[in-house]
Structure formats: structure tokens, C-alpha cells
Backbone as CSV, one residue per row, in Angstrom:
resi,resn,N_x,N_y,N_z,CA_x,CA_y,CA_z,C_x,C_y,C_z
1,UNK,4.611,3.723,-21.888,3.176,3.523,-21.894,2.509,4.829,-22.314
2,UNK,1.891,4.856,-23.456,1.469,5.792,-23.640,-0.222,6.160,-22.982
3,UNK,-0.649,6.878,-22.304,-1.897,7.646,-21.622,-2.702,8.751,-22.248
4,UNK,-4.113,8.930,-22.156,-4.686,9.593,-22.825,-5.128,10.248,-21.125
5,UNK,-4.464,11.682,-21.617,-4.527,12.591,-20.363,-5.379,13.725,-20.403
6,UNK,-6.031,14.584,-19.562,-6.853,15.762,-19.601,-6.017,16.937,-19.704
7,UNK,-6.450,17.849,-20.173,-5.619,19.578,-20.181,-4.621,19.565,-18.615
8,UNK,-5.633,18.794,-17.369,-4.228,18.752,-16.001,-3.655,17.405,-16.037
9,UNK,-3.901,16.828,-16.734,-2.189,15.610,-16.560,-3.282,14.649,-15.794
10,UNK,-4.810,14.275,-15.813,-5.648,13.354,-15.381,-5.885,12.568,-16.078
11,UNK,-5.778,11.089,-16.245,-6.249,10.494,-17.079,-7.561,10.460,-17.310
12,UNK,-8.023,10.319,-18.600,-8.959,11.070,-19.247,-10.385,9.696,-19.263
13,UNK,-10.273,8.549,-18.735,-10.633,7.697,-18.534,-10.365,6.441,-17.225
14,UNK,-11.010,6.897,-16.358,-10.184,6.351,-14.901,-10.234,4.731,-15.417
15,UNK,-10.813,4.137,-15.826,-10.402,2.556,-15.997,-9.351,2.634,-16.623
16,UNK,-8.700,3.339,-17.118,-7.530,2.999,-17.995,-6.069,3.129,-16.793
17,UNK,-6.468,2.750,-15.580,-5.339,2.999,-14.472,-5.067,1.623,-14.014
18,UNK,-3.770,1.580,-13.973,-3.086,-0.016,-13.847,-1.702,0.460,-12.926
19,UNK,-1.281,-0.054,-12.433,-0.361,-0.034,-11.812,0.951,0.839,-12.736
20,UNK,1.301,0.098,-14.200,1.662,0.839,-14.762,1.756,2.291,-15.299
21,UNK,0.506,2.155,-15.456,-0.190,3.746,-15.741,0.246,4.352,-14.471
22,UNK,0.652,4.252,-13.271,0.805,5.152,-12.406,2.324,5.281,-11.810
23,UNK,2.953,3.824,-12.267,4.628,4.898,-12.728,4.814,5.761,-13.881
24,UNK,4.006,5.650,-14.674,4.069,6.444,-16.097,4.038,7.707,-15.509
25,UNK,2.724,7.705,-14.834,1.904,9.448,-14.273,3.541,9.530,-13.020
26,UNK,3.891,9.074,-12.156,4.903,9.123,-11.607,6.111,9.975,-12.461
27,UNK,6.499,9.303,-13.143,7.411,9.997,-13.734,7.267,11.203,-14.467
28,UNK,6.069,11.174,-14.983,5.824,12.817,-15.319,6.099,13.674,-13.834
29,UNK,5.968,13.804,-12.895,6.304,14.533,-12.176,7.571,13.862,-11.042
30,UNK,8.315,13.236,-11.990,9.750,13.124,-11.638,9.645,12.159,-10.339
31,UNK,9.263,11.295,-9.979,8.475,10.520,-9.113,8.922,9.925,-8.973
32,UNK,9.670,8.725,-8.520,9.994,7.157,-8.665,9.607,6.270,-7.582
33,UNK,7.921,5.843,-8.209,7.605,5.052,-6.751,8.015,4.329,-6.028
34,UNK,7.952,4.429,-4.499,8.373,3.193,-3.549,7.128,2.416,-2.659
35,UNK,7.319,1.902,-1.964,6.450,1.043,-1.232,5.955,2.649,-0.305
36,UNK,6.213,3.536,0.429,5.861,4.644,1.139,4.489,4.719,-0.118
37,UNK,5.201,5.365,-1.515,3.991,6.171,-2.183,2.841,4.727,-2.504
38,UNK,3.056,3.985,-2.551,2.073,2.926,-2.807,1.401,2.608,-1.806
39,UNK,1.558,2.774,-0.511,0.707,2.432,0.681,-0.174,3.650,0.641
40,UNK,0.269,4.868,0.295,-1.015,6.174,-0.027,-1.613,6.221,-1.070
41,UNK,-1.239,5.737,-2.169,-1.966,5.155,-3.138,-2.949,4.097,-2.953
42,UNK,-2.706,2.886,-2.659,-3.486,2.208,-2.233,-4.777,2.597,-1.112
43,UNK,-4.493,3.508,-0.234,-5.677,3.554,0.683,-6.136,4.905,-0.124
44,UNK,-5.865,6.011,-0.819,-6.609,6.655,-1.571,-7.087,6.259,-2.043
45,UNK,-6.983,4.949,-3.123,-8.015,4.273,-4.264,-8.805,3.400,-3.441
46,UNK,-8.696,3.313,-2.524,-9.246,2.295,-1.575,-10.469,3.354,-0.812
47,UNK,-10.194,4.746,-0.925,-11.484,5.344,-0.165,-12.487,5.936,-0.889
48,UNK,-11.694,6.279,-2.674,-12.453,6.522,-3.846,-13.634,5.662,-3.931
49,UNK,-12.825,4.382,-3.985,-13.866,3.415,-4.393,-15.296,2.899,-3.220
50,UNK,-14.759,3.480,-2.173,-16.261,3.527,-0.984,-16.578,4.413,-1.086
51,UNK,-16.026,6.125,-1.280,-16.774,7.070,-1.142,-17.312,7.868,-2.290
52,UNK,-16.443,7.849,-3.866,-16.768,8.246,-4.874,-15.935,9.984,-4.750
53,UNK,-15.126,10.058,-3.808,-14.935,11.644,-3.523,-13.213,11.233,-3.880
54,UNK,-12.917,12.264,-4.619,-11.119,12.309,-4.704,-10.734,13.263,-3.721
55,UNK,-10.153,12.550,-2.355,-9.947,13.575,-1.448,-8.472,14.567,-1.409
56,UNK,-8.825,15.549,-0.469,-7.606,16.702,-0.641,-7.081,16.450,0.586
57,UNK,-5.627,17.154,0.786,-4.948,16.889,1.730,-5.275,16.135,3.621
58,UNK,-6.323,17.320,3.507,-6.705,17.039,5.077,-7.113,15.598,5.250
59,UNK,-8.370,15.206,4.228,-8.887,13.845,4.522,-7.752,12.811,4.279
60,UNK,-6.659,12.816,3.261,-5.756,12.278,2.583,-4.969,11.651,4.593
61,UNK,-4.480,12.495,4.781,-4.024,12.202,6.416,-4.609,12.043,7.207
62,UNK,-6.288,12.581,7.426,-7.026,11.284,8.388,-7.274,9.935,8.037
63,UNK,-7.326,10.031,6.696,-7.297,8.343,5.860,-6.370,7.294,6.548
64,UNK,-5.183,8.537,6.176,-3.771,7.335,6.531,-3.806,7.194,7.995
65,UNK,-3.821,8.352,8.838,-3.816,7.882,10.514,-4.832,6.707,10.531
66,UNK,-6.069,6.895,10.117,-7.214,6.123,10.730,-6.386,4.681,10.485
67,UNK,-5.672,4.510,9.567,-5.137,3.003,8.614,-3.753,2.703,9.221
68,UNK,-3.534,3.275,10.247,-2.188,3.646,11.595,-1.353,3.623,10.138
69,UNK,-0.924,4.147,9.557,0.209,4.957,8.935,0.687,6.315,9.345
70,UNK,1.072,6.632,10.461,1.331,7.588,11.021,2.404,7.945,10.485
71,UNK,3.193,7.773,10.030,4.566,8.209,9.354,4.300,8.640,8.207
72,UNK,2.961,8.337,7.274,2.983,9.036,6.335,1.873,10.118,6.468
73,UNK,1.157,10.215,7.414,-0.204,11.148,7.835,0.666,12.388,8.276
74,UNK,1.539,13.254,7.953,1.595,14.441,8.231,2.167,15.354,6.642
75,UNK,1.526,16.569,6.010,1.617,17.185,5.436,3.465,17.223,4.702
76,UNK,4.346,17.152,5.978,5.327,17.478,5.352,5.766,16.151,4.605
77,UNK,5.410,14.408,5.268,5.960,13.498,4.513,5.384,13.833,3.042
78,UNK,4.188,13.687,3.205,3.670,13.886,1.922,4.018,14.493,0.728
79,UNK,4.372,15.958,1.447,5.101,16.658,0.476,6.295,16.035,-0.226
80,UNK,7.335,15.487,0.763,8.148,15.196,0.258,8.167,13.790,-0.444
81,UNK,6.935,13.365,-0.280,7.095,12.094,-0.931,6.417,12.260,-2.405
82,UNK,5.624,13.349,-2.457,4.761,13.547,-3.872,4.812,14.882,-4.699
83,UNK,5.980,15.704,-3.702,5.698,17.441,-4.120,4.761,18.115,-4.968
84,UNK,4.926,19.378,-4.861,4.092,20.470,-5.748,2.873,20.015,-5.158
85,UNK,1.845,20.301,-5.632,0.381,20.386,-5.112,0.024,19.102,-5.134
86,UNK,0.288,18.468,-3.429,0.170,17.208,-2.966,-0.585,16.312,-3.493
87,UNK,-1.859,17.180,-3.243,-3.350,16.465,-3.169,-3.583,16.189,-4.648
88,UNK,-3.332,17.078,-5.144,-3.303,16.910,-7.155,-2.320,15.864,-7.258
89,UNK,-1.512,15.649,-6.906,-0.251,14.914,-7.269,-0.628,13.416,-6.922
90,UNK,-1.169,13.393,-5.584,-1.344,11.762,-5.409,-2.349,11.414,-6.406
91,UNK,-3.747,12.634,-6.051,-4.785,11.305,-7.067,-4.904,10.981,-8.316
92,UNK,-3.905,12.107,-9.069,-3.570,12.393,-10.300,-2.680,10.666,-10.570
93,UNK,-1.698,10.430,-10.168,-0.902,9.079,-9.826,-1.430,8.114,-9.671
94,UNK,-2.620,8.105,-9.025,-3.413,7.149,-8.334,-4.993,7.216,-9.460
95,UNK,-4.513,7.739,-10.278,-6.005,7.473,-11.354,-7.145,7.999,-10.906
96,UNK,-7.373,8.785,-9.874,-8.339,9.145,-10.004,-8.825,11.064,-10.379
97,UNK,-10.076,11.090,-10.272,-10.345,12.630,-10.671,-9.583,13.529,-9.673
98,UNK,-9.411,14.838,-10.416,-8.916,15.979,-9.469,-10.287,16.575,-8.641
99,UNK,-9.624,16.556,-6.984,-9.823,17.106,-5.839,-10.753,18.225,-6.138
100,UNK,-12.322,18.394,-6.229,-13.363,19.110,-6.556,-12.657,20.478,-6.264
101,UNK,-12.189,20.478,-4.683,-11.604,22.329,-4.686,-10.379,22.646,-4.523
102,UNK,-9.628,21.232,-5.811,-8.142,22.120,-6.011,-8.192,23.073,-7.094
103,UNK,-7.618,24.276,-6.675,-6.961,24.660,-7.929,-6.569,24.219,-9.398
């Protein structure tokens, strides 16, 4: 599938995000989704779309506790489920804009 991406690996047009489009973005960072990364996917795009904010780590795990996903609400699953710079990594996957004060 080919993607029209920004200078950070964002798609450059958030409607253009499909399920596909986000094993594509997956595999650019060596990824291979499972039902774990799709339940944080899903409630990230799920808080975009009420709040308009691409959130960073901290909110990312009150999201998931509040949604009793407790197994994935702590920093280290995360990591290991999305590595390198988490918070970039999920919403980047998940189609939406980069995290106003990531790096």
C-alpha cells in the first residue's frame, strides 16, 4: 500500500487511514499488529475523534485505565508493544497527527 507521508513518517492526510494504512505504518517500524496494539489504537482514535488532541504517553494510559485495560495502561507494556518514542509511534499507526510536544 503505498502512503503519502510527512518529513516524520505521518500521514500527510488523516482521511487517508484505513485499517490497512496502519499495518503499512506498522511495518515501517517493524510492528506486526495484534489484537493488544489494536485495542490502543482503537481507544486513541476513539479519543481523537471527541477531543481533537493527539495524546502523549501520560493521557495515552489514563485513556486505557479509564477503558479498564489495565494490562496495557503502564509505560513499559507500551513500550514493548510499540517501541522507540511510544507516543509518536502509536498515533503515527493510528493516523493521526503528531503529539503537539513530542519531539
Amino acid at each position: 500500500m503505498e502512503l503519502d507521508l510527512d518529513e516524520d513518517g505521518y500521514l500527510s492526510r488523516l482521511e487517508d487511514w484505513c485499517k490497512l494504512a496502519a499495518i503499512a505504518l506498522g511495518k515501517t517500524a517493524d510492528i506486526e499488529l495484534t489484537s493488544q496494539h489494536w485495542i490502543v489504537i482503537n481507544h486513541v482514535r476513539d479519543f481523537y475523534k471527541e477531543t481533537g488532541i493527539s495524546p502523549t504517553m501520560r493521557p495515552i494510559m489514563r485513556l486505557l485505565r479509564s477503558k479498564n485495560e489495565t494490562v496495557l495502561a503502564s509505560s513499559i507494556k507500551l513500550m514493548q508493544l510499540f517501541h522507540g518514542n511510544t507516543a509518536k509511534t502509536i498515533t503515527r499507526i493510528s493516523g493521526l497527527p503528531k503529539p503537539t510536544n513530542c519531539l
